[in-house]
C-alpha positions in Angstrom: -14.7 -6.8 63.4 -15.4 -4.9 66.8 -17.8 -6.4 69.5 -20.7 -4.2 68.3 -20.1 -4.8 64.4 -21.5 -8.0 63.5 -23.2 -8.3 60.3 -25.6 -10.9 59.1 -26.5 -11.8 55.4 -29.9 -14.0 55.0 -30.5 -15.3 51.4 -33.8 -16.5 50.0 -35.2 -17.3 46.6 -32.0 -17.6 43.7 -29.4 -15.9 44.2 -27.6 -16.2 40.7 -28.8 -14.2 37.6 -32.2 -12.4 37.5 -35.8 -12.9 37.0 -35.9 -12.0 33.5 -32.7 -14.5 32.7 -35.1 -18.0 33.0 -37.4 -15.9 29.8 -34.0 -16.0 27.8 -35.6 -18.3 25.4 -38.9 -17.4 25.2 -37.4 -13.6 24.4 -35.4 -15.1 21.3 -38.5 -16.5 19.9 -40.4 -13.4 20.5 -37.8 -11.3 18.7 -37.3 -14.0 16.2 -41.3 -13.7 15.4 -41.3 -9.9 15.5 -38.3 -9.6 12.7 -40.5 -12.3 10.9 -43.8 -10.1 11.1 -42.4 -6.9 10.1 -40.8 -8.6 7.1 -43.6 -9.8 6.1 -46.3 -6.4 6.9 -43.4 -4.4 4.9 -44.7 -6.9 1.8 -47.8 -6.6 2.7 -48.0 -3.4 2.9 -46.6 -2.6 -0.6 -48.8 -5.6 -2.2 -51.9 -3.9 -0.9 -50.7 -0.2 -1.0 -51.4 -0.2 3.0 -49.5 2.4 5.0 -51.4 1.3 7.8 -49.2 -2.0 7.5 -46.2 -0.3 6.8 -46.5 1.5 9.7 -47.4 -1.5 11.8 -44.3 -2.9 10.5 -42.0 0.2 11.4 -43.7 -0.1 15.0 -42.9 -3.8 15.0 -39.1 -2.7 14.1 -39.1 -0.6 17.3 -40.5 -3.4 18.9 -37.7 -5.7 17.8 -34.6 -3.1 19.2 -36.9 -3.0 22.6 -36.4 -6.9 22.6 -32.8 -6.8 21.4 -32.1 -4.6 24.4 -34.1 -6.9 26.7 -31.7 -9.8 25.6 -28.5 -7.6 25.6 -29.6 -6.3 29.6 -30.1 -9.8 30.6 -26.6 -10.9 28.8 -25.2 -8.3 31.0 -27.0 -9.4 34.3 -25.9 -12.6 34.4 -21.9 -11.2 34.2 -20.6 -12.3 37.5 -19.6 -9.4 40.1 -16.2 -8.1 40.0 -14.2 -5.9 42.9 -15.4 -2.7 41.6 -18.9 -3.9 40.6 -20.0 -5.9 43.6 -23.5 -6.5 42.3 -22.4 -7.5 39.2 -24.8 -5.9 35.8 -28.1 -6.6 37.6 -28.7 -3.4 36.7 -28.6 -3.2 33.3 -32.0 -4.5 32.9 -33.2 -1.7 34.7 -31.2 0.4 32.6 -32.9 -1.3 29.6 -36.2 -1.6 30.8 -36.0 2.3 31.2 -35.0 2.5 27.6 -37.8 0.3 26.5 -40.2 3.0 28.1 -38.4 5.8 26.6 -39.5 4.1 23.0 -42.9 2.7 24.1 -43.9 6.7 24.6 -42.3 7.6 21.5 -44.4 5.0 19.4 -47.5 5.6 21.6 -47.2 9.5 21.0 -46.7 8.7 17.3 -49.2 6.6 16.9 -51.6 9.4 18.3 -50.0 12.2 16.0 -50.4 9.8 12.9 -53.9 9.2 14.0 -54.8 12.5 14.1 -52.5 13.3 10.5 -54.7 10.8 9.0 -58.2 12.5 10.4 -57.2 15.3 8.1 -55.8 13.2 5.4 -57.7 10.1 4.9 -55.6 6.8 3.8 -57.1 4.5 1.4 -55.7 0.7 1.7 -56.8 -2.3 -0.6 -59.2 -3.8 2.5 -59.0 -7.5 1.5 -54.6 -7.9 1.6 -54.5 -5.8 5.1 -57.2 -8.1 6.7 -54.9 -10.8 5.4 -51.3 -9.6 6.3 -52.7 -8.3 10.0 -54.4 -11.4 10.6 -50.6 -13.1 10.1 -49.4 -10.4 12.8 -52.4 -10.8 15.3 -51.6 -14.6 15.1 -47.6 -14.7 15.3 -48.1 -11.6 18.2 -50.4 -13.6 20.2 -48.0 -16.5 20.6 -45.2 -14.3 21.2 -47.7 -12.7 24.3 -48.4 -16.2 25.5 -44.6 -16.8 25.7 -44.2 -13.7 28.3 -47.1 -13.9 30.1 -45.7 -15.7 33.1 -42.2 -13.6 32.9 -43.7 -9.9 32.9 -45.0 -10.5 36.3 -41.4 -11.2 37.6 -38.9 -8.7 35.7 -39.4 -5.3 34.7 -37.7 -6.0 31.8 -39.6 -8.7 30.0 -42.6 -6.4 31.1 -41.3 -4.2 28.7 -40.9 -6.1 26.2 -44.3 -8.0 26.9 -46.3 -4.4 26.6 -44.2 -4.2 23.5 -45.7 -7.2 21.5 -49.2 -6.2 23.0 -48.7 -3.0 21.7 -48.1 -5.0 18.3 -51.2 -7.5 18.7 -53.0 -4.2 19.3 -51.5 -2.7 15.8 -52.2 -5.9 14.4 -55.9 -5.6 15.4 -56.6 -2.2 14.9 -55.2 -2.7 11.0 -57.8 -5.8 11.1 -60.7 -3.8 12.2 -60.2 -0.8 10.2 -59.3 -2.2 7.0 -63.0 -4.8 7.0 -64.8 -1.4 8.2 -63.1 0.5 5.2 -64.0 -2.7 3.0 -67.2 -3.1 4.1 -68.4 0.5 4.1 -66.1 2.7 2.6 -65.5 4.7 6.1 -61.7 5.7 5.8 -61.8 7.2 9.4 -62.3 4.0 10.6 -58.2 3.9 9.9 -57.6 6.9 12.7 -60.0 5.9 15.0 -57.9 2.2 15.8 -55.0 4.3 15.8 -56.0 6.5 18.6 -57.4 3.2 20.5 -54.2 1.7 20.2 -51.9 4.8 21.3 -54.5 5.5 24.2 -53.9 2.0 25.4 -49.8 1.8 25.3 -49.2 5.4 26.8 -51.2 4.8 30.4 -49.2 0.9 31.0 -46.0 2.7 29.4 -46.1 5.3 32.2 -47.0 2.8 35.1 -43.9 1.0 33.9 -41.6 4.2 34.1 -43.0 5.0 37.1 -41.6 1.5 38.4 -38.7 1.2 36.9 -37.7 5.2 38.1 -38.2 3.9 41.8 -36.0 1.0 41.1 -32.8 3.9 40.0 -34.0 6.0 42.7 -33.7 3.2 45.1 -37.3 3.3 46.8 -38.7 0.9 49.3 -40.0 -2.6 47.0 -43.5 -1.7 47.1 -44.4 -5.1 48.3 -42.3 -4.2 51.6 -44.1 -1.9 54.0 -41.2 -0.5 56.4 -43.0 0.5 59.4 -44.1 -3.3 59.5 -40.5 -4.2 58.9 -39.4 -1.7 61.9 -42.1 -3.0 63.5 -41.3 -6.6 63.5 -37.3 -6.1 64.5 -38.4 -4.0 67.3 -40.8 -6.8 68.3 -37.5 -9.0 69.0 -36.7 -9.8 72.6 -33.8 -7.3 73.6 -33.9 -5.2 70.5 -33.7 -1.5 71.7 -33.8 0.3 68.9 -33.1 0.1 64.9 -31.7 2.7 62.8 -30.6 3.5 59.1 -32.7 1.1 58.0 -33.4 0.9 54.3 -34.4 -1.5 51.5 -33.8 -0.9 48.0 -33.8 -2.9 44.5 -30.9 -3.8 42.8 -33.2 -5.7 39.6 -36.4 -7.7 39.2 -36.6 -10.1 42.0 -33.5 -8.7 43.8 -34.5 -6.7 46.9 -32.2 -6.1 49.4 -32.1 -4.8 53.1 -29.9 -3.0 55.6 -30.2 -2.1 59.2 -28.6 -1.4 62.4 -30.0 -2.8 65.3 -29.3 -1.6 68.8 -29.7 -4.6 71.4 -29.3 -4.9 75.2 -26.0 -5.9 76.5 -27.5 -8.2 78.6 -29.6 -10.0 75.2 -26.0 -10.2 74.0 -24.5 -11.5 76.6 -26.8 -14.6 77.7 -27.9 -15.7 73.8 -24.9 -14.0 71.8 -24.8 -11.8 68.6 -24.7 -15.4 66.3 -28.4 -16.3 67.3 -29.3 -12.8 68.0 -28.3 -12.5 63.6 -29.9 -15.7 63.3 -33.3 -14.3 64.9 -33.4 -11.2 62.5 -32.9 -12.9 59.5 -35.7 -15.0 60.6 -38.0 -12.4 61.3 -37.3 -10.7 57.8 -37.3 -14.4 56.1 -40.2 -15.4 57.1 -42.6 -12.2 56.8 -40.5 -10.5 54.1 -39.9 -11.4 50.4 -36.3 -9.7 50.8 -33.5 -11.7 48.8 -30.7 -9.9 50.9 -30.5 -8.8 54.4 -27.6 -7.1 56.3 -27.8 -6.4 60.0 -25.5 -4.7 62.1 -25.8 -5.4 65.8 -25.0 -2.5 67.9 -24.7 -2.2 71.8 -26.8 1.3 73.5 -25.4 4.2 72.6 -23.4 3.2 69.9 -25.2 5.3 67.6 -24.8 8.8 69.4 -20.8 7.0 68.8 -21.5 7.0 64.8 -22.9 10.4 64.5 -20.4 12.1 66.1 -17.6 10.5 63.4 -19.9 11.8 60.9 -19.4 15.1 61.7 
């Protein structure tokens, strides 16, 4: 390692598995409810002649291969690294949350057709089963919401599959509604009218979530990390010159990482040496910074003109 090559590696938060692997559990249970729900709205739905449960219960089946992915990403994530895969299969659950998006619009967008279908073609259903059977979705749904809460704010990933059992409660619901409207007064469009409510609902939170989960694989700045105050702040350093190639990125939920090389004065070097000088840095990212992994490379004056000429 040459004079002007020192790196530094600052660590903060966990570093072993990912956000979504301490939900492990609480994803089982939620698939384990889904498969129980559709089972159960696929009986319903033939008891009561309800293809408004039926479909509920294909949706829920979609549902339930979102969540099996969710578990199979996470199983994946927590594979130690090897030599040719130095972060490991952290980003598999990116992989799988991007998967979970790609069938949250496909259910969303045929929710809407179906709803529109039905506009033209009116479905009758036997009001008093349907209340019955969605009332046993809303209820197994919600506890399967309250199980993720806490976890879709730290993985992309089990924010998938969280918007995926809301999109279920919201099925649930919207079979609840319709069917005591249809009961009550006889209005069969009440049936397409939930149905559009529900599909407006997913599609909007479905794209936010691709939009995230794209700037994770395109390797984008964590949005909670504002560069020019991270430039700022290592400039700010007593003796730092200059800092270059600097870039933070996202391997997987709660995994941001950082590179940079920083040009400092000879003289900095020389009176408090490049061990404290690394030290500082990773203090001045640590502390201001929710950054799980920093590099630094410490680089004298005009070491850079130096790089860009082996570049060429």
């Amino acid at each position: 390692m040459g004079a002007g090559h020192d790196h530094g590696h600052a660590h903060h938060g966990p570093t072993s598995g990912t956000a979504a692997a301490a939900y492990l559990g609480r994803l089982r249970i939620a698939l384990s409810i889904t498969l129980t729900v559709m089972v159960v709205e696929i009986v319903g739905g033939v008891l009561a002649d309800s293809l408004a449960l039926i479909a509920d219960a294909a949706h829920m089946a979609t549902d339930a291969v979102g969540l099996g992915m969710a578990l199979l990403a996470i199983h994946f994530a927590n594979r130690p690294p090897s030599g040719n895969r130095t972060f490991g299969y952290a980003r598999a659950e990116i992989l799988a949350a991007l998967a979970n998006c790609l069938l949250l619009l496909g259910v969303g967008g045929y929710v809407l057709y179906e709803a529109i279908q039905r506009f033209m073609t009116p479905v009758g259903t036997e009001g008093g089963l349907t209340v019955v059977f969605g009332a046993i979705g809303l209820v197994a749904n919600m506890i399967s919401l309250t199980l993720l809460m806490r976890g879709q704010k730290e993985s992309l990933n089990v924010r998938g599959a969280f918007l995926e059992v809301a999109a279920d409660a919201l099925g649930s619901l919207a079979v609840i509604i319709s069917a005591t409207v249809i009961l009550l007064t006889g209005w069969e469009a009440a049936d397409p009218i939930a149905s559009l409510v529900i599909g407006l609902m997913i599609v909007p939170r479905t794209v936010k979530l691709l939009r995230e989960t794209l700037d994770v694989l395109l390797e984008a700045a964590p949005k909670n990390v504002d560069m020019a105050e991270v430039r700022a702040h290592i400039l700010a350093l007593p003796g730092v010159e200059d800092v270059h190639d600097l870039h933070a990125w996202t391997i997987t939920s709660g995994m941001p990482v950082l590179s940079a090389h920083v040009v400092v004065g000879s003289d900095t070097l020389d009176s408090i040496g490049h061990e404290k000088m690394l030290h500082e840095l990773q203090g001045c990212i640590g502390d201001h910074f929710d950054v799980e992994h920093c590099t630094f490379q410490l680089e004298p004056v005009g070491h850079a003109e130096h790089e860009a000429k082996l570049c060429h």
